[in-house]
C-alpha positions in Angstrom: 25.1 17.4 22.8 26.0 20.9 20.9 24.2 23.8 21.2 21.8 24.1 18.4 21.2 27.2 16.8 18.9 28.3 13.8 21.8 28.6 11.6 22.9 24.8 12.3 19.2 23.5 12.0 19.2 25.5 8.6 22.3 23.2 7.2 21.0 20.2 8.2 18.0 20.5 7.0 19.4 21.9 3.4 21.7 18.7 3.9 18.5 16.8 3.7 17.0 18.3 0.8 19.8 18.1 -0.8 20.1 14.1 -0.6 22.7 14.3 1.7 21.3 13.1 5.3 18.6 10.8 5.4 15.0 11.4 6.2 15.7 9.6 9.8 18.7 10.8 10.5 17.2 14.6 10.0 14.0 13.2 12.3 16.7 12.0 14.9 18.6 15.1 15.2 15.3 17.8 14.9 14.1 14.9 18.3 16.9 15.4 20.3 18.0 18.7 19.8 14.2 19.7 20.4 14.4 17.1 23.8 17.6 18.3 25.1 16.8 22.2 24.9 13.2 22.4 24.4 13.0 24.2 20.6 9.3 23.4 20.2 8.6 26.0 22.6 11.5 28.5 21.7 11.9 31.1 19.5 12.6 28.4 17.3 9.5 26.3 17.5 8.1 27.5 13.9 12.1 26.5 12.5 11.2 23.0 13.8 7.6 22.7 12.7 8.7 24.1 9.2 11.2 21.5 9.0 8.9 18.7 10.1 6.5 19.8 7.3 6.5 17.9 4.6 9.0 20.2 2.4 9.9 17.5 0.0 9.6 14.0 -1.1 11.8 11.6 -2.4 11.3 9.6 -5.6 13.8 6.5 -6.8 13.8 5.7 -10.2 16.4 3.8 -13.1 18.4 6.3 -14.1 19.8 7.7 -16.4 17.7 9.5 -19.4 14.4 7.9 -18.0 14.8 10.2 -14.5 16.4 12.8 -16.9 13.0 13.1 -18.5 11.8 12.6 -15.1 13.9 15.5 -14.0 13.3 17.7 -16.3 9.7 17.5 -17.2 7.8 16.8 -13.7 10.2 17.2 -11.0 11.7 20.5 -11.6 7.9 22.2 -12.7 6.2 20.5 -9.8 9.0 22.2 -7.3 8.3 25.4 -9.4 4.3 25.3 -8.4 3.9 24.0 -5.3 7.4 24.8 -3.1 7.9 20.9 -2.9 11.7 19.9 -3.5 11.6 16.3 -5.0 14.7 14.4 -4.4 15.3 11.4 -6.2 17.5 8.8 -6.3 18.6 6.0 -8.8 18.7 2.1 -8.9 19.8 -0.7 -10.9 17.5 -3.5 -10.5 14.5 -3.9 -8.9 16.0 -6.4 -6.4 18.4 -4.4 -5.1 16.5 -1.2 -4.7 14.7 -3.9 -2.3 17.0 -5.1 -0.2 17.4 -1.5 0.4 13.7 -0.6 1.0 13.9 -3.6 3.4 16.9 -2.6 5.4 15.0 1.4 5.9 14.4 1.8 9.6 11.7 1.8 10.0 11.3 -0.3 6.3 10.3 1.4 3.8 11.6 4.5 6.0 13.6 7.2 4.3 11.5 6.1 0.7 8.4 7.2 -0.3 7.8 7.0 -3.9 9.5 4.4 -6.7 9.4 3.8 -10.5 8.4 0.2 -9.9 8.2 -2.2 -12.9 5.8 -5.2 -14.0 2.7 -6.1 -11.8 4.5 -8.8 -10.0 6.7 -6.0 -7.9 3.9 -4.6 -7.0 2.3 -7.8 -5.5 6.1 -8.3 -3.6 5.8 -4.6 -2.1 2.2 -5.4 -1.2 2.7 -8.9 0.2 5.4 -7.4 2.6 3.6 -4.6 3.7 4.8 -1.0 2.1 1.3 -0.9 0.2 -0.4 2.6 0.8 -4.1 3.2 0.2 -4.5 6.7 -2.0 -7.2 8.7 -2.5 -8.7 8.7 -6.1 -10.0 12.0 -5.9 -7.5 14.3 -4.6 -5.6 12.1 -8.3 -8.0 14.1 -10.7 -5.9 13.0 -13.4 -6.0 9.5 -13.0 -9.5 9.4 -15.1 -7.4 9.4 -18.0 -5.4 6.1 -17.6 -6.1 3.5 -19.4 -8.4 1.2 -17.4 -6.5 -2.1 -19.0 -3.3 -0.9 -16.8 -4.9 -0.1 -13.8 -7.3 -3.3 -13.6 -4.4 -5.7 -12.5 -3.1 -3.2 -9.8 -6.6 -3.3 -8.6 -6.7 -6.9 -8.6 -3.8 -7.3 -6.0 -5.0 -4.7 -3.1 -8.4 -5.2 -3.4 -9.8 -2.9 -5.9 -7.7 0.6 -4.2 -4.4 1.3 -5.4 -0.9 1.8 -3.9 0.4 2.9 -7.5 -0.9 4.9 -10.3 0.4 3.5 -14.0 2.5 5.5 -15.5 4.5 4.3 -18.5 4.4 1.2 -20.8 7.1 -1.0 -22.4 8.8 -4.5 -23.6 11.8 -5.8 -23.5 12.0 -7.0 -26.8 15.6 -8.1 -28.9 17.1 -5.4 -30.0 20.0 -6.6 -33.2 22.6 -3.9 -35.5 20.5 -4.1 -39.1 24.3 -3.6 -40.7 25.1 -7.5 -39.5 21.6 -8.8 -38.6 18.5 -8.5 -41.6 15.3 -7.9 -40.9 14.2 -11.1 -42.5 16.6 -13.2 -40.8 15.8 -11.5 -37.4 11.8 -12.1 -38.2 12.6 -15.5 -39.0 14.6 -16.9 -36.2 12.3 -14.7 -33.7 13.5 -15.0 -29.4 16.3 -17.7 -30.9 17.9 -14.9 -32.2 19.6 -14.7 -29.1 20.8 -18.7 -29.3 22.2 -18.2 -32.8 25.6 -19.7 -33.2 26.7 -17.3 -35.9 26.6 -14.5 -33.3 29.0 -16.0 -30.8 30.6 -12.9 -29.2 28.3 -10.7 -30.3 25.1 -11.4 -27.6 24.4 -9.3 -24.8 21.5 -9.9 -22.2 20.6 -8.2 -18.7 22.6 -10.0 -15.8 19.9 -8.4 -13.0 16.7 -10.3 -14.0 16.3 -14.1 -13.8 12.2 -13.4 -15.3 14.0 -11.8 -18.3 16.5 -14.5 -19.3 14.0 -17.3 -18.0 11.3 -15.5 -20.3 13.4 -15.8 -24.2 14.7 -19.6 -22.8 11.1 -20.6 -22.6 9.9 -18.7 -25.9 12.9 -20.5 -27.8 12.0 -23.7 -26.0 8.7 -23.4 -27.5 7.0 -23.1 -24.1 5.0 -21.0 -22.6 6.8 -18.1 -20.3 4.0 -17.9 -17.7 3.7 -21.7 -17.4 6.9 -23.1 -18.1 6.8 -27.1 -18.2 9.9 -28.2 -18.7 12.4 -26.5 -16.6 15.5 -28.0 -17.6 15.2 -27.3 -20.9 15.2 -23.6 -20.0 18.0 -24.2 -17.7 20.0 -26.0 -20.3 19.3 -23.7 -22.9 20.6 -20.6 -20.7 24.0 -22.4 -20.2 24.1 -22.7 -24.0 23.8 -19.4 -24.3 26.1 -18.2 -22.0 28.9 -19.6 -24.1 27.6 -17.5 -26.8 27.9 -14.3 -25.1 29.7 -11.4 -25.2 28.0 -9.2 -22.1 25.5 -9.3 -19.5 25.2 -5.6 -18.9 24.3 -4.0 -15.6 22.0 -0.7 -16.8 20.2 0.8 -19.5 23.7 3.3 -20.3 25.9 0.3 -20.6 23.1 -1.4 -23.0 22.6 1.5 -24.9 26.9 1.7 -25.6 27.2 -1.9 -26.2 24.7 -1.4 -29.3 25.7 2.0 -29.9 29.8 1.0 -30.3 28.8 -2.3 -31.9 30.6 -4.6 -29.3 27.5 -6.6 -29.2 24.7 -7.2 -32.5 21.7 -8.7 -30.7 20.6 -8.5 -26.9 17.3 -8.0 -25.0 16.8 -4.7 -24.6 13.9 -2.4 -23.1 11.7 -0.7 -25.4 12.5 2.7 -24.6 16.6 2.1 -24.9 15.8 0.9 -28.8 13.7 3.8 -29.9 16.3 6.8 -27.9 19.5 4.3 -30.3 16.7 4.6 -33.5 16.4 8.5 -32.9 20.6 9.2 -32.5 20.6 7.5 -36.3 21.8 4.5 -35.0 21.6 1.1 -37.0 19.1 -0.8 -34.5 16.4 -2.7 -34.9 13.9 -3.8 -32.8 12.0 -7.3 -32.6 8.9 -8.0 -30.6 8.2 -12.0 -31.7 5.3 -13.8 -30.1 5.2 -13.5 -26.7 7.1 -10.4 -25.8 8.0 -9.8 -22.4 5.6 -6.6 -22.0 5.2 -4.6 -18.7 3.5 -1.7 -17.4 5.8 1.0 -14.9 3.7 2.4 -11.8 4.9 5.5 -9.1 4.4 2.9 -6.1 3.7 5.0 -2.8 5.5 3.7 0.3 3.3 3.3 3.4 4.3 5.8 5.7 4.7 9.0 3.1 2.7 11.9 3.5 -0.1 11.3 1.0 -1.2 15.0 0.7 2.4 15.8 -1.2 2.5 12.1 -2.8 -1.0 12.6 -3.9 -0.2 16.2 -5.4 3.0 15.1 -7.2 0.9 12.4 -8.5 -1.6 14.2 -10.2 0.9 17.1 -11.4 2.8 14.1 -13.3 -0.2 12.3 -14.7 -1.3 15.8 -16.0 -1.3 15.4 -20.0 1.3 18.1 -20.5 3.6 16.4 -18.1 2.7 12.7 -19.1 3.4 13.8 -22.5 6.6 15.7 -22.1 8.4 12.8 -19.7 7.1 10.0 -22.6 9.5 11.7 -25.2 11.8 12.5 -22.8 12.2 8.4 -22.0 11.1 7.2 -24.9 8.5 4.9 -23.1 4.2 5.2 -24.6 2.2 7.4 -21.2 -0.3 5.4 -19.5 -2.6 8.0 -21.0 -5.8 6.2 -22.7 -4.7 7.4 -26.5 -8.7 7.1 -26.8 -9.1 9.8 -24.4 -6.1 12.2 -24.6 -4.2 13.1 -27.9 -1.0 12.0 -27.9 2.1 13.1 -30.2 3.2 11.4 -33.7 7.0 10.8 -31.5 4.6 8.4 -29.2 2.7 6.6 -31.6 6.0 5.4 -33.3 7.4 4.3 -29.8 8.1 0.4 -29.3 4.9 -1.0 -27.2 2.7 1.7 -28.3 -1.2 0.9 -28.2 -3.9 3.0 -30.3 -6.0 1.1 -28.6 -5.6 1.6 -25.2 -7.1 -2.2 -24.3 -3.6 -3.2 -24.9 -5.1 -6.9 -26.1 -2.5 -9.4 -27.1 0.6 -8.1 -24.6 1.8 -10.9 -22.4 3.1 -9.8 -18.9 4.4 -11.7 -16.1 2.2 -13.4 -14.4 2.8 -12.2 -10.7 2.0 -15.0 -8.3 3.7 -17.4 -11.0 6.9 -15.8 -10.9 7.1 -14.5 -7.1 6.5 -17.7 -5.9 9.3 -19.4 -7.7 12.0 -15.8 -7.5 14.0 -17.5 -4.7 14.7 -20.6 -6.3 15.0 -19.0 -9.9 17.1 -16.2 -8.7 19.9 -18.6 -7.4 20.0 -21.0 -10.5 19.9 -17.8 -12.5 23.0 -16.8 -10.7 25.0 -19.5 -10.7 24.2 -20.2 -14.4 25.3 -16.7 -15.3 28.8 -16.8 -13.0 29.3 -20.7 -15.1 28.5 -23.1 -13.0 
């Protein structure tokens, strides 16, 4: 092994806050050099302590403007305050991030905390063991969430939490008012998306089977929680696919789809809708009975230092953060509007509740739809590639 000096320790470990080694890699290398030539009792003992110290924390979110806002509003103020570099990376689907979260060494490793959506992820995480316990009261902050969204997190780790709620959303159908009216949008409701006159001109989101599955059922007339007849869904998605013009990948592609007018109607998340709305353009937004609604949580990873995870926590449920990242994203806070004032921009978002009890939302139900993903996920798949 090379001689390891300060100066070398000092790159690698501004490679690792930087995103460019991983957390076990940088634990590997700090082991052996500190085996091979003894740092921990060196001159350089306090390099190696420091670096061991819990000088940042890495947070995975979706992208784009939502870990913009992220960026901008909570990560960059909470480095300013407490010292703490976050680093955060970005994912597509919730899947996928999984696989990766899975494949960690150990798993869960080199991840600490994510931007997980809809109650049913957080049952997964649970079930397979990443679920940390946190400490209410080092989360001050938390007093003001609304009770309705932290009730079903409660429910699935026995009444502690391994999350905190932090933003609320749908993915409703989102259609170009210049080609679609509002009355003919209203009327046809989730078969919006089946309607024959918009062939090449339909988009929906290739990464979730719930998402499709969900609008088949609603324009099956069934329920999407307790779906009875399964091959009507299935038949009904294959319909559709000949109908459409894109299944896009992310929230950017969806956002240009609507924005350039290559597609008129697609499911689209809440937040994507009202940041179109605010650049002027012609969008509107639908939310027919039985709207896919969900809650988003910052899910900490067993294993993370919950001091710092607990700290950036709090700083982000803060009111003055909360607020700030909501505009920035475009998604309501999980703030109880009851208890905290929030801004005229958030009371006109998609999904937004005055009442905080959130009464009438339909989310997925978690062990319905985690039972059946394996299953779902594959017809899903070879539905969307046409077979």
């Amino acid at each position: 092994m090379s001689i390891v000096t300060k100066e070398k320790l000092d790159r690698v470990h501004e490679a690792y806050l930087e995103g460019k080694v991983s957390r076990r890699h940088f634990m590997k290398y700090i082991t052996m050099a500190g085996a091979t030539i003894g740092l921990l009792g060196s001159p350089f003992g306090g390099a190696i302590r420091e670096a061991w110290a819990a000088q940042s924390i890495r947070f995975d979110g979706w992208g784009g403007s939502v870990s913009e806002a992220f960026r901008k509003h909570a990560f960059k103020p909470f480095t300013e305050a407490t010292g703490i570099k976050v680093i955060d990376g970005e994912f597509g689907d919730m899947n996928s991030f999984l696989t990766r979260v899975k494949a960690s060494y150990p798993p869960g490793g080199e991840f600490n905390i994510a931007h997980l959506s809809a109650v049913f992820d957080y049952a997964r995480y649970t079930e397979l063991g990443f679920a940390s316990v946190l400490d209410e009261s080092k989360i001050p902050n938390l007093k003001n969430v609304m009770e309705s969204m932290l009730k079903p997190l409660r429910a699935i780790t026995n009444g502690t939490l391994s999350a905190v709620p932090y933003d609320l959303g749908q993915t409703g159908i989102a259609y170009n008012t210049k080609h679609i009216s509002k009355e003919k949008a209203e009327k046809l409701g989730a078969s919006l998306l089946w309607d024959p006159e918009l062939k090449g001109k339909l988009g929906s989101w290739e990464g979730d089977f719930r998402t499709n599955m969900w609008y088949a059922a609603l324009h099956t007339g069934q329920s999407p929680n307790d779906i009875k007849d399964l091959k009507a869904v299935w038949e009904a998605l294959r319909e559709q696919r000949g109908l459409m013009k894109k299944y896009w990948g992310s929230g950017a592609e969806l956002m240009s789809l609507l924005a350039n007018e290559e597609i008129y109607a697609t499911v689209a998340w809440s937040g994507r809708v009202a940041a179109l709305q605010q650049e002027g353009h012609p969008i509107g937004y639908l939310s027919p009975k039985g709207t896919y609604s969900w809650m988003e949580y910052l899910f900490v990873m067993k294993g993370t230092d919950m001091d710092v995870a607990q700290q950036l926590l709090n700083f982000m449920l803060d009111p003055a953060a909360a607020i700030a990242v909501a505009e920035g994203q475009n998604y309501p806070p999980s703030l109880d509007p009851t208890k905290v004032e929030l801004t005229d921009k958030i009371a006109k978002m998609p999904a937004f509740d005055p009442t905080g009890k959130l009464d009438g939302y339909l989310f997925a139900d978690p062990a319905y739809w985690n039972a059946n993903q394996v299953e779902w996920t594959e017809k899903w798949d070879r539905i969307k590639a046409g077979s």
